[in-house]
CHARMM-style PDB file with segment names, atoms N, HN, CA, C and O in Angstrom:
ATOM      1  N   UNK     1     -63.735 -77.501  57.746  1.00  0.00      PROA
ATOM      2  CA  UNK     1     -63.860 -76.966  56.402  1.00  0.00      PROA
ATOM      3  C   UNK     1     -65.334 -76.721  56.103  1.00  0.00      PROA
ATOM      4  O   UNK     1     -66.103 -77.511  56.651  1.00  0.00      PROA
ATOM      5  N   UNK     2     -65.941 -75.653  55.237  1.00  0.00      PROA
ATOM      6  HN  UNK     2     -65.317 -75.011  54.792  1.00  0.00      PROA
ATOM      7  CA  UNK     2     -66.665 -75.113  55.092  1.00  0.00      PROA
ATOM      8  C   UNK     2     -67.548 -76.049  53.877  1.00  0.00      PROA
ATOM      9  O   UNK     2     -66.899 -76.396  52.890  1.00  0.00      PROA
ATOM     10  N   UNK     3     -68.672 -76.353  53.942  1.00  0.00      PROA
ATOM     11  HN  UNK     3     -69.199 -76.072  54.744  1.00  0.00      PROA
ATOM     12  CA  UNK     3     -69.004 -76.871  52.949  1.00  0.00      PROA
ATOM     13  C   UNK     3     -69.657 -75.851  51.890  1.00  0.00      PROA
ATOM     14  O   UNK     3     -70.231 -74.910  52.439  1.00  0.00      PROA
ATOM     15  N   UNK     4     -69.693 -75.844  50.120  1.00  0.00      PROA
ATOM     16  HN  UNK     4     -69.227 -76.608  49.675  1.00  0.00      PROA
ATOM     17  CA  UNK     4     -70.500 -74.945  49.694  1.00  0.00      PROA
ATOM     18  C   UNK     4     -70.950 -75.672  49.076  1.00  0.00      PROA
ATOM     19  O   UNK     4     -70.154 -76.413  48.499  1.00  0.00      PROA
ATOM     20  N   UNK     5     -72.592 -75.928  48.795  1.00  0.00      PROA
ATOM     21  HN  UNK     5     -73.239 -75.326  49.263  1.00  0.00      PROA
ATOM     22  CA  UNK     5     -73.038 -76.997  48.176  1.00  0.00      PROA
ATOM     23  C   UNK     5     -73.400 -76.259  46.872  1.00  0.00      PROA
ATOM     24  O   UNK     5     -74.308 -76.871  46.310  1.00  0.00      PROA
ATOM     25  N   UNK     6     -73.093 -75.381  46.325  1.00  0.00      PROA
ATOM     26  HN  UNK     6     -72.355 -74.884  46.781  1.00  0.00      PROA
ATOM     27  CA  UNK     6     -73.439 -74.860  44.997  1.00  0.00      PROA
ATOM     28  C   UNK     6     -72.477 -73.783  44.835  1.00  0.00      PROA
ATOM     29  O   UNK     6     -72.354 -73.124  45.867  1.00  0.00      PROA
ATOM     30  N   UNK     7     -71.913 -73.481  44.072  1.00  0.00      PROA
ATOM     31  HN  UNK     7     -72.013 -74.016  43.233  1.00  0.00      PROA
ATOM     32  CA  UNK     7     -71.211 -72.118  43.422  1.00  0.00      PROA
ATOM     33  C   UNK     7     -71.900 -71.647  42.548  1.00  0.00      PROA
ATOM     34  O   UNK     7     -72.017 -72.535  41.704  1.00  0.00      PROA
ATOM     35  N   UNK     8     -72.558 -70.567  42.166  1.00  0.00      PROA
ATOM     36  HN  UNK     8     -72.463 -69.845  42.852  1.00  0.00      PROA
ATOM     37  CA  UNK     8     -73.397 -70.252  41.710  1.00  0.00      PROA
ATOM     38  C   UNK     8     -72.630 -68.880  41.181  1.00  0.00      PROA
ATOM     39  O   UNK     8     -72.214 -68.067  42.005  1.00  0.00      PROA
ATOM     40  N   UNK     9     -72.456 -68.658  39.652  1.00  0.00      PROA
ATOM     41  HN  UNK     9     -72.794 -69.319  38.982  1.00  0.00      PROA
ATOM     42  CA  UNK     9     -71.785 -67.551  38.992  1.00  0.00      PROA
ATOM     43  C   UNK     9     -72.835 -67.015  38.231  1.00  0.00      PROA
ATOM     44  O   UNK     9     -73.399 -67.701  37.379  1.00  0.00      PROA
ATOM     45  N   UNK    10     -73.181 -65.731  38.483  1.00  0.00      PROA
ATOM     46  HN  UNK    10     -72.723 -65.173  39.175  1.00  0.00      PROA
ATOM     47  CA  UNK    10     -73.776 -64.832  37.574  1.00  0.00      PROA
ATOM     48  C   UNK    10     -73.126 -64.042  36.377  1.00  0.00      PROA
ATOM     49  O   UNK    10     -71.919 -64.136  36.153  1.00  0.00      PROA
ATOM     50  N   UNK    11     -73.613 -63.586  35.933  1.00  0.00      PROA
ATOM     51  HN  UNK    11     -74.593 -63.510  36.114  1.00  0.00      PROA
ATOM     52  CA  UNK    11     -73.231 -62.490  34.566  1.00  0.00      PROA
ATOM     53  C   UNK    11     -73.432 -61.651  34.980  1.00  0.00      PROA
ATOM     54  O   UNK    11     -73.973 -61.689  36.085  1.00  0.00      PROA
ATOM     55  N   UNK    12     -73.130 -60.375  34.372  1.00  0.00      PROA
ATOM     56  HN  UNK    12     -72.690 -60.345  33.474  1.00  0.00      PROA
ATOM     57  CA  UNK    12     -72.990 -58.670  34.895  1.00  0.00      PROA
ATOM     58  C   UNK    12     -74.026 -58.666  34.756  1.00  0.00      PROA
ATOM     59  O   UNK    12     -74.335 -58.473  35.932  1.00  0.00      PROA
ATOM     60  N   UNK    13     -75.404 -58.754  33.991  1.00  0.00      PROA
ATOM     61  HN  UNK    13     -75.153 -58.911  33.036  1.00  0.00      PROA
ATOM     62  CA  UNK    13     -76.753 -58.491  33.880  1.00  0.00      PROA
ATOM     63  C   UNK    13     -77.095 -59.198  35.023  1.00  0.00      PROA
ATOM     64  O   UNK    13     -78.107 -58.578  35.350  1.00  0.00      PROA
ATOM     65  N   UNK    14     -76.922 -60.260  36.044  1.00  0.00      PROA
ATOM     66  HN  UNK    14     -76.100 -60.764  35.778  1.00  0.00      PROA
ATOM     67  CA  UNK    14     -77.965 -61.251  36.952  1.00  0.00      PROA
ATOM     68  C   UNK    14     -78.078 -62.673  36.659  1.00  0.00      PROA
ATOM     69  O   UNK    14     -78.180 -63.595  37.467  1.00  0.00      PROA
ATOM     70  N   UNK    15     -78.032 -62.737  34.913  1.00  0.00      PROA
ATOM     71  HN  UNK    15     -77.949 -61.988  34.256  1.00  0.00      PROA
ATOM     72  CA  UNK    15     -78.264 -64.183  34.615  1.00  0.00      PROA
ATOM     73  C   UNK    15     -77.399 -64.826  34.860  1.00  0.00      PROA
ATOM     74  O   UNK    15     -76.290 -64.433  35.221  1.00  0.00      PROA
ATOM     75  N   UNK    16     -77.833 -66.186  34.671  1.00  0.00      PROA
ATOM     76  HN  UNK    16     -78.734 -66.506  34.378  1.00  0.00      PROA
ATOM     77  CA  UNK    16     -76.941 -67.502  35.027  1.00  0.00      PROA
ATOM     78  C   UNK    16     -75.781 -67.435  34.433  1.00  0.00      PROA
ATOM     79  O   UNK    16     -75.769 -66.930  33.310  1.00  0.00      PROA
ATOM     80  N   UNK    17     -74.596 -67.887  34.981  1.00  0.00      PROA
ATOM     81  HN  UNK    17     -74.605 -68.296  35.894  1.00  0.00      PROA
ATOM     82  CA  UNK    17     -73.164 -68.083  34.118  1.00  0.00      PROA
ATOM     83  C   UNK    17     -73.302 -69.783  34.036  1.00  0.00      PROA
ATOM     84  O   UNK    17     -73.566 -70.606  33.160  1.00  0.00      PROA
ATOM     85  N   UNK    18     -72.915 -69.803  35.678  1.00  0.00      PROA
ATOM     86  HN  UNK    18     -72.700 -69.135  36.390  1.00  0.00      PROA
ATOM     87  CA  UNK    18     -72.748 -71.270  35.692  1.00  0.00      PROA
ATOM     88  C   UNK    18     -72.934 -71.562  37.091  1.00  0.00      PROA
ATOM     89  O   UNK    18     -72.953 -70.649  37.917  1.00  0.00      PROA
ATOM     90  N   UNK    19     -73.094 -72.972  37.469  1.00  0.00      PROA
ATOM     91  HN  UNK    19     -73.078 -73.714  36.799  1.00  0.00      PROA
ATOM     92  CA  UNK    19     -73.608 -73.425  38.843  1.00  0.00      PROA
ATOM     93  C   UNK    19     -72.389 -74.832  38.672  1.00  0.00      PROA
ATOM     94  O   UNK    19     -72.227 -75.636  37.754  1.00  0.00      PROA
ATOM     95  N   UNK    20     -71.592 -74.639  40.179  1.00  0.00      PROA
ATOM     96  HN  UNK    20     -71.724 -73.986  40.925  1.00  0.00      PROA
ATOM     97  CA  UNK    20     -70.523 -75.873  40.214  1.00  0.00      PROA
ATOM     98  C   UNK    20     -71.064 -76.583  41.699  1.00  0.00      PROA
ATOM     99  O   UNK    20     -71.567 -75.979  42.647  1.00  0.00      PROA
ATOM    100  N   UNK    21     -70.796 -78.058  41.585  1.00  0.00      PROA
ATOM    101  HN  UNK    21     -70.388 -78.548  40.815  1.00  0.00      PROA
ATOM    102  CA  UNK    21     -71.274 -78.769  42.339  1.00  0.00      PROA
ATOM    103  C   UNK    21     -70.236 -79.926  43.122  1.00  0.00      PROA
ATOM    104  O   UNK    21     -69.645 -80.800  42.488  1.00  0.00      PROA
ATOM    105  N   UNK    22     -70.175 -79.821  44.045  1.00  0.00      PROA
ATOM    106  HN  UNK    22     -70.655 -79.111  44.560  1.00  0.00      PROA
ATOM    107  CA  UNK    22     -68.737 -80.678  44.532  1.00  0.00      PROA
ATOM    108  C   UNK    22     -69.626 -81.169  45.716  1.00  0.00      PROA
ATOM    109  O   UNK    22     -70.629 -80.625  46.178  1.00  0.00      PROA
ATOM    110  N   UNK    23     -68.743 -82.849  46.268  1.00  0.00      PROA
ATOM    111  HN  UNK    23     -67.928 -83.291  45.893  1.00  0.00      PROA
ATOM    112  CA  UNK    23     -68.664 -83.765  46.776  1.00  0.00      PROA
ATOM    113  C   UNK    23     -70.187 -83.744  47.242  1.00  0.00      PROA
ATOM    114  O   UNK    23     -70.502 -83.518  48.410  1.00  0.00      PROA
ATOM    115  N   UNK    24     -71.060 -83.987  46.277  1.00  0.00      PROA
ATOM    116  HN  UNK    24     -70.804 -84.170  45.327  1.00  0.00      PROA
ATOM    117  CA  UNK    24     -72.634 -84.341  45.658  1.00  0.00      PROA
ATOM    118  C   UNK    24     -72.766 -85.793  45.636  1.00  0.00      PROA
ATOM    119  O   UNK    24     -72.187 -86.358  44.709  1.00  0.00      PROA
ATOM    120  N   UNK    25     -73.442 -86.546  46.507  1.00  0.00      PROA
ATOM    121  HN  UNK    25     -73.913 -86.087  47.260  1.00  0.00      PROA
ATOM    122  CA  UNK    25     -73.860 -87.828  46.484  1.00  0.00      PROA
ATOM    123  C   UNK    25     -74.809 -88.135  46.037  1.00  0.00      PROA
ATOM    124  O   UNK    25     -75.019 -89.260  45.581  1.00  0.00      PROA
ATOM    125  N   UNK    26     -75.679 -87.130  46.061  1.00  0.00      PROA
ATOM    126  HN  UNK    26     -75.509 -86.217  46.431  1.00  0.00      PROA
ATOM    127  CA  UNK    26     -77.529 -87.879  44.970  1.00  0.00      PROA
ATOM    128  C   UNK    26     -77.244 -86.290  44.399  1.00  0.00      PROA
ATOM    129  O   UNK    26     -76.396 -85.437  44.661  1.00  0.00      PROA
ATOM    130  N   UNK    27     -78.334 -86.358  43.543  1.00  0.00      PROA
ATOM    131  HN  UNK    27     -79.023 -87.051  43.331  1.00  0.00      PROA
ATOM    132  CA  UNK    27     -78.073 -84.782  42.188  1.00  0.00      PROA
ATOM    133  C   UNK    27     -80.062 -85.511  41.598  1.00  0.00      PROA
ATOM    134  O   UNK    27     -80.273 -86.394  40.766  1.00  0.00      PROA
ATOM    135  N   UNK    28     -80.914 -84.873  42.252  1.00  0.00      PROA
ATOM    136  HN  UNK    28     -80.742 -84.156  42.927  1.00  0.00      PROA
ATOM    137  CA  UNK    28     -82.424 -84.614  41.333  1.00  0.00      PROA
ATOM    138  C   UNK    28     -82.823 -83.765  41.343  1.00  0.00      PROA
ATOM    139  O   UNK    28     -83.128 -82.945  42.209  1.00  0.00      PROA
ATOM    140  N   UNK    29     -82.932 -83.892  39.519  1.00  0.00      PROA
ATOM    141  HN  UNK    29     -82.684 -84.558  38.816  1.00  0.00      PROA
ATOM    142  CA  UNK    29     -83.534 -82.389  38.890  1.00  0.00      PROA
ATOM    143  C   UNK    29     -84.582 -82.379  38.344  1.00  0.00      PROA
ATOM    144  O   UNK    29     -84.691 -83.327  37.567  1.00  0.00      PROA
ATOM    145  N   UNK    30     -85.631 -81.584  38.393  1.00  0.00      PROA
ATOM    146  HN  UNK    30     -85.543 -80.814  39.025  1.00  0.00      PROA
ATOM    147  CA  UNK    30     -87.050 -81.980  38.144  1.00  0.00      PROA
ATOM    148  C   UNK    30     -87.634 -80.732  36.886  1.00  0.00      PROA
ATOM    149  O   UNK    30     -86.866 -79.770  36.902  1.00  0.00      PROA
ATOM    150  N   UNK    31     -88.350 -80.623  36.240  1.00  0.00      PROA
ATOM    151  HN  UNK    31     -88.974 -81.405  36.227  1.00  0.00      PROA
ATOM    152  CA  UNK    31     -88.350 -79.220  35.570  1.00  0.00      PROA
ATOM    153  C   UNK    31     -90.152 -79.292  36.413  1.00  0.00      PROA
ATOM    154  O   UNK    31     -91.005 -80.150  36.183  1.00  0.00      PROA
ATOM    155  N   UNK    32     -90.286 -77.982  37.478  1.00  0.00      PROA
ATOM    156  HN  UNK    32     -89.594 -77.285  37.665  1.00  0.00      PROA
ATOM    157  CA  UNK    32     -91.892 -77.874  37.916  1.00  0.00      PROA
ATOM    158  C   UNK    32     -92.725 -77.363  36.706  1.00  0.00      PROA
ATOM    159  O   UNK    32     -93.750 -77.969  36.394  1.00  0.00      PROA
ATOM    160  N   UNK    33     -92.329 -76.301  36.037  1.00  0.00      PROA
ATOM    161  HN  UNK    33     -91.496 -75.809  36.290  1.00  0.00      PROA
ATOM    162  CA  UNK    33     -93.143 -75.468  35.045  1.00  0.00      PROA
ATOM    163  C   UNK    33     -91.832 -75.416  33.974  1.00  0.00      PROA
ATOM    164  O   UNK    33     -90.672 -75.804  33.832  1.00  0.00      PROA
ATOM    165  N   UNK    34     -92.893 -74.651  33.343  1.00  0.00      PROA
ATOM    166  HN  UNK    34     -93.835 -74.336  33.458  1.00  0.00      PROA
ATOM    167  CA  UNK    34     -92.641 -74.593  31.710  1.00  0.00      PROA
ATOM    168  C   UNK    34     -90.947 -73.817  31.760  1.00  0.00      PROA
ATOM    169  O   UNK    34     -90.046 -74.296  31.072  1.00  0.00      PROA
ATOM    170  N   UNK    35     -90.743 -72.744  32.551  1.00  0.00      PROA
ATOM    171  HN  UNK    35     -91.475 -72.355  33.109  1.00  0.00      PROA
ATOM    172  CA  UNK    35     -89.529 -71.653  32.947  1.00  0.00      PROA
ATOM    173  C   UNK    35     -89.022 -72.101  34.402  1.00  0.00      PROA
ATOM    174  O   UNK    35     -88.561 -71.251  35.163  1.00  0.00      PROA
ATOM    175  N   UNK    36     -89.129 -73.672  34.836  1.00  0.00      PROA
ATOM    176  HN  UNK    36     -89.503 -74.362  34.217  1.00  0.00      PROA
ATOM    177  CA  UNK    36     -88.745 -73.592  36.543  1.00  0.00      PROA
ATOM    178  C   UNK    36     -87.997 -74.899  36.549  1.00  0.00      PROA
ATOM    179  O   UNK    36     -88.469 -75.785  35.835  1.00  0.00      PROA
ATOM    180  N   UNK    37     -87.031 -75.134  37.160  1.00  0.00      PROA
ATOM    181  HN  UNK    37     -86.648 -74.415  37.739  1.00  0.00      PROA
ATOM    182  CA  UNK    37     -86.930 -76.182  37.791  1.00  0.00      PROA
ATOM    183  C   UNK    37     -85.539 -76.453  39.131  1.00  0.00      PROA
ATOM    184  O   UNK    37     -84.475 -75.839  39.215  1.00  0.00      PROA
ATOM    185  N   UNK    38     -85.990 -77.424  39.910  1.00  0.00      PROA
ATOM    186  HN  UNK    38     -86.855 -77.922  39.843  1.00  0.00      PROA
ATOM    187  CA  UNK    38     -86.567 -77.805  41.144  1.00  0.00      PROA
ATOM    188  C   UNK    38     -84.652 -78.832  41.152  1.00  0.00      PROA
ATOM    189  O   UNK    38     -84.658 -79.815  40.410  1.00  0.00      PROA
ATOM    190  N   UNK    39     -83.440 -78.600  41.821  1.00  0.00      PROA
ATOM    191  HN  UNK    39     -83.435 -77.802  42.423  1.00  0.00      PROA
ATOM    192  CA  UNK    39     -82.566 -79.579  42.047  1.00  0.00      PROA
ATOM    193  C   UNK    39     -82.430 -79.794  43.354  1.00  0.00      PROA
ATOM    194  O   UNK    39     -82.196 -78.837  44.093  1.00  0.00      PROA
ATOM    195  N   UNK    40     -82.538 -80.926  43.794  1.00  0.00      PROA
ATOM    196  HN  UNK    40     -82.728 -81.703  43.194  1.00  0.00      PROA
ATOM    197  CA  UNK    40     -82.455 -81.498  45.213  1.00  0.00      PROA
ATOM    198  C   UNK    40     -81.044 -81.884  45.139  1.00  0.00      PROA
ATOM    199  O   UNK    40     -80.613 -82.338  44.079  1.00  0.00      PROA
ATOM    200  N   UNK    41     -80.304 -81.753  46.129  1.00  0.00      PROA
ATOM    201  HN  UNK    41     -80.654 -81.384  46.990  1.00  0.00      PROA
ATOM    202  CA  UNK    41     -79.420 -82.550  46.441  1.00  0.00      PROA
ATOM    203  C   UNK    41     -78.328 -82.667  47.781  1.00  0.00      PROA
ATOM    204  O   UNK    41     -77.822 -81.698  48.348  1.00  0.00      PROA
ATOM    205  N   UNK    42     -78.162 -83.761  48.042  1.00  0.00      PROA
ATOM    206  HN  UNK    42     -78.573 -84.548  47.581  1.00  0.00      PROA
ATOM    207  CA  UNK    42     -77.394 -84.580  48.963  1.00  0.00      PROA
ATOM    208  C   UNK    42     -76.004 -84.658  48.773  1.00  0.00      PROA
ATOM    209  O   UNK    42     -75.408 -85.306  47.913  1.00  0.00      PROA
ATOM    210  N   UNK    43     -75.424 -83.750  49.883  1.00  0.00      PROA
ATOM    211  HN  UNK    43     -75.908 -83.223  50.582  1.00  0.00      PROA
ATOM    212  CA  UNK    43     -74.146 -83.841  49.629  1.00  0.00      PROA
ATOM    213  C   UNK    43     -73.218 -85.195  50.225  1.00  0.00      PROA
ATOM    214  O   UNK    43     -73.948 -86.119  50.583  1.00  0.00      PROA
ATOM    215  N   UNK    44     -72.219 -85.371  50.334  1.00  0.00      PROA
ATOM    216  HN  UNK    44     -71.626 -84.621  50.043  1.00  0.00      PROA
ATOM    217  CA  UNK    44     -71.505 -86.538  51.123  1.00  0.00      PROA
ATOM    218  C   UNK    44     -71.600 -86.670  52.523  1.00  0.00      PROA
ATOM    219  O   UNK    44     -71.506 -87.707  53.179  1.00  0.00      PROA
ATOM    220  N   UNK    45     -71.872 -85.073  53.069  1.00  0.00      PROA
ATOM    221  HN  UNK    45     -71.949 -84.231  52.536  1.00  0.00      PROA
ATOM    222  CA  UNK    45     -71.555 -85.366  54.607  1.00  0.00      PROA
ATOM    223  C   UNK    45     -72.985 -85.909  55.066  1.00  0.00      PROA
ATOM    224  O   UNK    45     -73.214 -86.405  56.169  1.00  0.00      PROA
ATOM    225  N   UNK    46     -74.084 -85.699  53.834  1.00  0.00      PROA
ATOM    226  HN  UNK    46     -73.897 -85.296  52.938  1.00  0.00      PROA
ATOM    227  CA  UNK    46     -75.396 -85.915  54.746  1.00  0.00      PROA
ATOM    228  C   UNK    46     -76.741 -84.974  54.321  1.00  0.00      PROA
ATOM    229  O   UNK    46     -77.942 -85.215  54.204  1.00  0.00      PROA
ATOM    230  N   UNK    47     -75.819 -83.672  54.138  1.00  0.00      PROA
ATOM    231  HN  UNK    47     -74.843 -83.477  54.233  1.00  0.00      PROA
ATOM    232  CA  UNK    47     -76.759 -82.504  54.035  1.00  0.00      PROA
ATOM    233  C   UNK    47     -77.230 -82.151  52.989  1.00  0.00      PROA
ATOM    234  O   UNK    47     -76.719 -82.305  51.880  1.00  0.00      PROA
ATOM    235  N   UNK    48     -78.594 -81.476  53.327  1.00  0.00      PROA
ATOM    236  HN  UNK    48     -79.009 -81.351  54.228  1.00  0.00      PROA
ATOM    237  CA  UNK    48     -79.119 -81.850  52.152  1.00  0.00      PROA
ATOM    238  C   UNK    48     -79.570 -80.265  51.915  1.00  0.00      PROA
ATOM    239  O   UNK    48     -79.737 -79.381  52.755  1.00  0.00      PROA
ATOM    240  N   UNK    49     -79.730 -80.220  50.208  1.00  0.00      PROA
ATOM    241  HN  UNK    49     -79.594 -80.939  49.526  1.00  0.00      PROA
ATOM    242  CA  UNK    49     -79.837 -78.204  49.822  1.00  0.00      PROA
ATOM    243  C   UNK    49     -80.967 -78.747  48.504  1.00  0.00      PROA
ATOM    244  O   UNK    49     -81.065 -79.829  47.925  1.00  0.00      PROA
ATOM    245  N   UNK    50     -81.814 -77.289  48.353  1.00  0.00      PROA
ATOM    246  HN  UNK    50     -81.734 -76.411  48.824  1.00  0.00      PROA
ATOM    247  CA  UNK    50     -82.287 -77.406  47.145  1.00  0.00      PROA
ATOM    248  C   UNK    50     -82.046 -76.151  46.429  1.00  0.00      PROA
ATOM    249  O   UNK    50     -82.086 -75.026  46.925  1.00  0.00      PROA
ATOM    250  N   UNK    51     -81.772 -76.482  45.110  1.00  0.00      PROA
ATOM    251  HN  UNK    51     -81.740 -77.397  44.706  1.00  0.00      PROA
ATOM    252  CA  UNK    51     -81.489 -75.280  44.282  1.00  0.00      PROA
ATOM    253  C   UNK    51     -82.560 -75.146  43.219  1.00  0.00      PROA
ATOM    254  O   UNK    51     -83.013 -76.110  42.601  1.00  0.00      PROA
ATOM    255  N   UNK    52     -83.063 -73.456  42.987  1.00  0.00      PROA
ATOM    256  HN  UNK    52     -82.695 -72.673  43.488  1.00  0.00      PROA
ATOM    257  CA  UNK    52     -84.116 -73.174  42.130  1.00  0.00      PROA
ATOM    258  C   UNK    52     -83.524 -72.768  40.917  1.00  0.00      PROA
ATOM    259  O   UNK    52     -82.685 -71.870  40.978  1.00  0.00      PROA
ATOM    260  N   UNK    53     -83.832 -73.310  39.727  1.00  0.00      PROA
ATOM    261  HN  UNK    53     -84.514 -74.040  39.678  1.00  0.00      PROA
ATOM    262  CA  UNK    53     -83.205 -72.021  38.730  1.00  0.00      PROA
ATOM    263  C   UNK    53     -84.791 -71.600  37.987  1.00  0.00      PROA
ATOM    264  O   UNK    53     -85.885 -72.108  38.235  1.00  0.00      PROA
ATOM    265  N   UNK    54     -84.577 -70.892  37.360  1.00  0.00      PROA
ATOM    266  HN  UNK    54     -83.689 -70.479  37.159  1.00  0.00      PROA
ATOM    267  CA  UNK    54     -86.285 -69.675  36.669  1.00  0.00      PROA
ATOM    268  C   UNK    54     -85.441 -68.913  35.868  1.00  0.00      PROA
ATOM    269  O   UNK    54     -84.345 -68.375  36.032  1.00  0.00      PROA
ATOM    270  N   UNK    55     -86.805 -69.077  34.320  1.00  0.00      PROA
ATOM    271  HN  UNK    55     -87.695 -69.514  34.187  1.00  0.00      PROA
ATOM    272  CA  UNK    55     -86.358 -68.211  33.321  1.00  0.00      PROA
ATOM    273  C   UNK    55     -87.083 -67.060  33.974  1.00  0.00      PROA
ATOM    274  O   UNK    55     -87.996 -67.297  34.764  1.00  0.00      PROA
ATOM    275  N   UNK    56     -86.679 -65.673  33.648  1.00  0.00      PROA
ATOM    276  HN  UNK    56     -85.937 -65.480  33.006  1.00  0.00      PROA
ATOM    277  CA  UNK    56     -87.341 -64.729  34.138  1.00  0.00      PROA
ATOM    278  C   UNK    56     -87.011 -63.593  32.848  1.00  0.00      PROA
ATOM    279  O   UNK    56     -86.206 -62.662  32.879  1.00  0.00      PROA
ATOM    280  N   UNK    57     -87.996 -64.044  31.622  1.00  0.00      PROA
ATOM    281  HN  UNK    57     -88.650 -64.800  31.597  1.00  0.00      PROA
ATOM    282  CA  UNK    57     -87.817 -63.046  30.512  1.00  0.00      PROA
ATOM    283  C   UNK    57     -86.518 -63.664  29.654  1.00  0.00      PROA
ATOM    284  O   UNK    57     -86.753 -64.818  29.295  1.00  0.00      PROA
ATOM    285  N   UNK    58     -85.277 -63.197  29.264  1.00  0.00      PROA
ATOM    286  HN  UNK    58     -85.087 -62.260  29.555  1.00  0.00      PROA
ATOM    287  CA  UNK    58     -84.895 -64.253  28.731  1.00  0.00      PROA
ATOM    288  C   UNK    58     -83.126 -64.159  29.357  1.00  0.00      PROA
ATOM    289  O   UNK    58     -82.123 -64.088  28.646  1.00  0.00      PROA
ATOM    290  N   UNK    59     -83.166 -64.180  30.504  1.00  0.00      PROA
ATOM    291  HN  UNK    59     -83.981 -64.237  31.081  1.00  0.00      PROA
ATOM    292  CA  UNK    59     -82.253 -64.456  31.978  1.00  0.00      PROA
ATOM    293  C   UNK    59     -82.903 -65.689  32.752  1.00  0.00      PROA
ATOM    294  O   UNK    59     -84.105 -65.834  32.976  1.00  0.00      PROA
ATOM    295  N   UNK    60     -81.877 -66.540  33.112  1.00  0.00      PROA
ATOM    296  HN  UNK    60     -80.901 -66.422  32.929  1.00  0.00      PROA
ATOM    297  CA  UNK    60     -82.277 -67.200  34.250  1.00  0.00      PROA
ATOM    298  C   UNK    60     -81.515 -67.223  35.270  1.00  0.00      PROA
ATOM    299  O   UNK    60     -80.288 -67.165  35.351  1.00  0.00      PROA
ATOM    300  N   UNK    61     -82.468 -67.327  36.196  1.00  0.00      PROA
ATOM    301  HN  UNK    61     -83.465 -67.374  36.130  1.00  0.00      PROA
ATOM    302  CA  UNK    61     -81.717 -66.771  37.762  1.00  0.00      PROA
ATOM    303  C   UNK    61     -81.640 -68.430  38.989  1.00  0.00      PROA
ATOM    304  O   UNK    61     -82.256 -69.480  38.806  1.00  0.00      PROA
ATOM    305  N   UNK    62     -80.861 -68.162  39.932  1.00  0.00      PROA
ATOM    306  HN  UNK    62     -80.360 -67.310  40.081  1.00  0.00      PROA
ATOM    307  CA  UNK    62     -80.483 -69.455  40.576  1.00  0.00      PROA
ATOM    308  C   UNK    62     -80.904 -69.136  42.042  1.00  0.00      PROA
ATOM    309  O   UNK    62     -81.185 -67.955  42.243  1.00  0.00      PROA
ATOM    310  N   UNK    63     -80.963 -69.686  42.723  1.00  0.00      PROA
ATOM    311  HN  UNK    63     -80.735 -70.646  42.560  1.00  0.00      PROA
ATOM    312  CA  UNK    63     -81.386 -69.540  44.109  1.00  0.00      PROA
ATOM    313  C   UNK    63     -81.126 -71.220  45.249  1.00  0.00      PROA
ATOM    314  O   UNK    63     -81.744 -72.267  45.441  1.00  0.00      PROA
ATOM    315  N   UNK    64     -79.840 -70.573  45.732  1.00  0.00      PROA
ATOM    316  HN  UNK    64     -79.338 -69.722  45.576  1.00  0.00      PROA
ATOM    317  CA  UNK    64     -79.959 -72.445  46.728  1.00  0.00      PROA
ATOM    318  C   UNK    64     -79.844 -72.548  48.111  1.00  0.00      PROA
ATOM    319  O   UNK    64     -78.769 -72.282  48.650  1.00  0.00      PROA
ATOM    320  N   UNK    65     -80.958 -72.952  48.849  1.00  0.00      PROA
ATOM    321  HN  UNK    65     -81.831 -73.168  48.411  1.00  0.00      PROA
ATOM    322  CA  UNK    65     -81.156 -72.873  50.302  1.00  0.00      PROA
ATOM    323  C   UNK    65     -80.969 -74.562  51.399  1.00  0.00      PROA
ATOM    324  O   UNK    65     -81.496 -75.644  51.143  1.00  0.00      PROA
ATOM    325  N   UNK    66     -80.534 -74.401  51.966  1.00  0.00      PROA
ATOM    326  HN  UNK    66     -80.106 -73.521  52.174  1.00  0.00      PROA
ATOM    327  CA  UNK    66     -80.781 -75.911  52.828  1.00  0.00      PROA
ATOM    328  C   UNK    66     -81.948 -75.973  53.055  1.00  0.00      PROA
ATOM    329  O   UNK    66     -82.767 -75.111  53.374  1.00  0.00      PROA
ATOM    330  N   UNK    67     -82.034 -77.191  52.859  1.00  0.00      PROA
ATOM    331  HN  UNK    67     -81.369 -77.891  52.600  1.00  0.00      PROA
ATOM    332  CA  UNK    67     -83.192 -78.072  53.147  1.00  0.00      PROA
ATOM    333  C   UNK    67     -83.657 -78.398  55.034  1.00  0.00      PROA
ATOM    334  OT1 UNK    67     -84.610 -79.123  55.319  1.00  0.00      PROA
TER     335      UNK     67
END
């Protein structure tokens, strides 16, 4: 089975809808700047992803890569 460590739903414009998070064992969220912040997290099997979200004007956008 496929793991997805973020579901990440946009709006027809780009911005954020919503971000879903399943079988997540640690969850840290940090805000870097004033429009940024920084979620680490550890899923159950081990693996580990970080997700960006950024205001960009008045949209915010998501971005989540393995670590």
């Amino acid at each position: 089975m496929e793991e997805k460590p973020a579901i990440i739903r946009l709006n027809e414009d780009g911005s954020l809808d919503e971000v879903i998070l399943e079988d997540v064992q640690h969850f840290h969220l940090e805000q870097m700047d004033k429009d940024a912040w920084w979620i680490g997290l550890t899923m159950a099997s081990g693996k580990r992803y970080m997700l960006n979200l950024w205001r960009k004007g008045k949209k915010i956008r998501a971005r989540c890569e393995e670590d």
